[in-house]
N, C-alpha and C positions, 0 to 999 in steps of 0.2 A: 504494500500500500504506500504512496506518494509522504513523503515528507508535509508538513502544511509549511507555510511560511511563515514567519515568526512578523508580524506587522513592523512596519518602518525599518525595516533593516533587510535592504534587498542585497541578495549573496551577489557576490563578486566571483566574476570569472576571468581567469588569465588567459589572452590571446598570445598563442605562438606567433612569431616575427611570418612566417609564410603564411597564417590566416591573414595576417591584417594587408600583408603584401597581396595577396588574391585579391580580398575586397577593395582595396585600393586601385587595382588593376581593372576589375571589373567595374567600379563607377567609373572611371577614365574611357574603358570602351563603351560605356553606357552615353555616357557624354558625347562622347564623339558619334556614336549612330544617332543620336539624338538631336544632337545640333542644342543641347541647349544642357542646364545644369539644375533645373528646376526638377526636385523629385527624387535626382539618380541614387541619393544617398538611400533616401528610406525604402525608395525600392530594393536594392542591393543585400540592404541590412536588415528587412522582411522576408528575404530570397535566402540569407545566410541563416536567420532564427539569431542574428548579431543584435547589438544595441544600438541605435540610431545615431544615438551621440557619440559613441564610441567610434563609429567606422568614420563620422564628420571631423573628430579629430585627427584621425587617423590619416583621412584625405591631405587636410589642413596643413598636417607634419612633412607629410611629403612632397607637397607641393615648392611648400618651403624650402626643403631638404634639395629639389631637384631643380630648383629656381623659377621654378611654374607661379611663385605668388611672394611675395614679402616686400619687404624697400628697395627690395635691389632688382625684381623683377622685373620691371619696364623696362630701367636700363640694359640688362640682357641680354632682353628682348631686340633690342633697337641696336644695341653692337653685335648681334649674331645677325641681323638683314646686315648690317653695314659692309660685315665682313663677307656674307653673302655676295655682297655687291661687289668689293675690289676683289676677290677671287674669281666673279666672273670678267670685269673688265680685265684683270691679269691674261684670263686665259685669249679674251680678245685679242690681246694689243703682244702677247706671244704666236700668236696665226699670226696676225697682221708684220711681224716679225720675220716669220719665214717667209710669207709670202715674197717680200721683201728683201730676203737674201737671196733666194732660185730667179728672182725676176734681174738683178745687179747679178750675177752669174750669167743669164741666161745673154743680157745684153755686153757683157764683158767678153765673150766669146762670139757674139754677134762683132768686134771691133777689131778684133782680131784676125778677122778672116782676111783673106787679100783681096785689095779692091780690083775692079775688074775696069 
Protein backbone atom coordinates (compact mmCIF):
# COMPACT_ATOMS: atom_id res chain seq x y z
CA UNK A 1 0.00 0.00 0.00
CA UNK A 2 1.27 3.72 -1.15
CA UNK A 3 3.04 5.75 1.49
CA UNK A 4 0.51 8.81 2.36
CA UNK A 5 2.39 12.07 2.31
CA UNK A 6 3.06 13.78 5.24
CA UNK A 7 1.28 17.45 4.41
CA UNK A 8 3.61 20.43 3.64
CA UNK A 9 6.64 18.76 3.28
CA UNK A 10 6.82 17.52 -0.31
CA UNK A 11 9.83 14.78 -0.70
CA UNK A 12 12.65 15.67 -2.75
CA UNK A 13 14.18 13.80 -5.52
CA UNK A 14 17.61 13.86 -6.84
CA UNK A 15 18.06 14.20 -10.68
CA UNK A 16 21.04 12.45 -12.29
CA UNK A 17 23.24 15.01 -14.52
CA UNK A 18 21.84 12.88 -17.88
CA UNK A 19 18.07 13.39 -16.61
CA UNK A 20 18.36 16.92 -16.52
CA UNK A 21 20.63 16.92 -19.77
CA UNK A 22 17.77 14.98 -21.73
CA UNK A 23 15.06 17.25 -20.49
CA UNK A 24 17.14 20.10 -21.37
CA UNK A 25 17.74 18.73 -24.67
CA UNK A 26 14.34 17.81 -25.25
CA UNK A 27 12.67 21.55 -24.56
CA UNK A 28 15.56 22.82 -26.85
CA UNK A 29 14.19 20.57 -29.62
CA UNK A 30 10.75 21.28 -28.50
CA UNK A 31 11.41 24.81 -29.02
CA UNK A 32 12.83 24.71 -32.11
CA UNK A 33 9.93 22.59 -33.84
CA UNK A 34 7.82 24.86 -32.36
CA UNK A 35 9.12 28.02 -33.20
CA UNK A 36 8.34 29.54 -30.02
CA UNK A 37 9.09 28.82 -26.11
CA UNK A 38 5.61 29.23 -24.80
CA UNK A 39 4.75 25.98 -22.85
CA UNK A 40 7.84 23.67 -23.81
CA UNK A 41 8.97 23.48 -20.31
CA UNK A 42 5.79 22.11 -18.65
CA UNK A 43 5.19 20.07 -21.54
CA UNK A 44 8.57 18.35 -21.25
CA UNK A 45 8.34 18.02 -17.45
CA UNK A 46 4.50 16.56 -17.80
CA UNK A 47 6.18 14.16 -20.46
CA UNK A 48 9.14 13.23 -17.95
CA UNK A 49 6.56 12.93 -14.59
CA UNK A 50 9.70 15.89 -13.73
CA UNK A 51 8.94 19.14 -11.77
CA UNK A 52 8.19 22.11 -13.77
CA UNK A 53 10.25 24.31 -12.00
CA UNK A 54 12.85 22.05 -11.64
CA UNK A 55 13.54 21.34 -15.41
CA UNK A 56 12.87 25.78 -15.99
CA UNK A 57 15.80 25.96 -13.88
CA UNK A 58 17.50 23.44 -15.24
CA UNK A 59 16.95 25.01 -18.84
CA UNK A 60 17.93 28.47 -17.31
CA UNK A 61 21.52 27.00 -16.10
CA UNK A 62 22.36 25.83 -19.25
CA UNK A 63 21.48 28.38 -21.30
CA UNK A 64 23.69 30.35 -19.22
CA UNK A 65 26.36 27.78 -19.16
CA UNK A 66 26.27 27.49 -23.12
CA UNK A 67 25.95 31.32 -23.74
CA UNK A 68 22.29 30.97 -25.10
CA UNK A 69 21.05 33.72 -22.22
CA UNK A 70 22.91 35.94 -19.40
CA UNK A 71 24.85 39.59 -19.80
CA UNK A 72 27.06 38.28 -22.16
CA UNK A 73 24.75 36.65 -24.56
CA UNK A 74 23.98 39.21 -27.17
CA UNK A 75 27.28 40.09 -27.27
CA UNK A 76 28.06 36.51 -28.48
CA UNK A 77 25.74 36.46 -30.31
CA UNK A 78 26.72 39.54 -32.52
CA UNK A 79 30.72 38.54 -32.59
CA UNK A 80 29.87 34.89 -33.60
CA UNK A 81 27.74 36.69 -37.06
CA UNK A 82 30.77 39.13 -37.17
CA UNK A 83 33.06 36.45 -37.35
CA UNK A 84 30.75 34.77 -39.56
CA UNK A 85 31.05 37.57 -41.69
CA UNK A 86 35.06 38.09 -42.08
CA UNK A 87 35.46 34.34 -42.41
CA UNK A 88 33.32 34.42 -45.38
CA UNK A 89 34.62 37.80 -46.92
CA UNK A 90 38.23 35.93 -46.14
CA UNK A 91 37.35 33.09 -48.14
CA UNK A 92 36.03 35.60 -50.82
CA UNK A 93 38.93 37.84 -51.25
CA UNK A 94 41.26 34.23 -51.14
CA UNK A 95 39.39 33.19 -54.72
CA UNK A 96 39.50 36.48 -55.78
CA UNK A 97 43.36 35.83 -54.99
CA UNK A 98 43.84 33.16 -57.05
CA UNK A 99 41.99 34.15 -59.58
CA UNK A 100 44.29 36.66 -59.72
CA UNK A 101 47.46 34.84 -59.68
CA UNK A 102 46.51 32.14 -62.82
CA UNK A 103 45.11 35.31 -64.74
CA UNK A 104 49.04 37.54 -64.14
CA UNK A 105 50.51 33.83 -65.15
CA UNK A 106 48.20 33.38 -67.62
CA UNK A 107 49.02 36.97 -69.29
CA UNK A 108 52.99 36.62 -68.36
CA UNK A 109 53.25 33.86 -70.63
CA UNK A 110 51.00 35.41 -73.10
CA UNK A 111 54.35 38.36 -73.23
CA UNK A 112 56.59 36.10 -73.67
CA UNK A 113 55.65 34.55 -76.71
CA UNK A 114 57.59 35.93 -79.81
CA UNK A 115 55.87 38.57 -81.69
CA UNK A 116 55.06 37.73 -85.17
Amino acid sequence: MPREKSPGKPTTRRYSESEKDQAVRLVRQLRTELGTEHGTVQRVAEQLGYGVESVRTWVRERDVTDGLAGPDAQRVRELEAKSKDLNQEVRELRRANEILKRASVFFAAELDLPQK
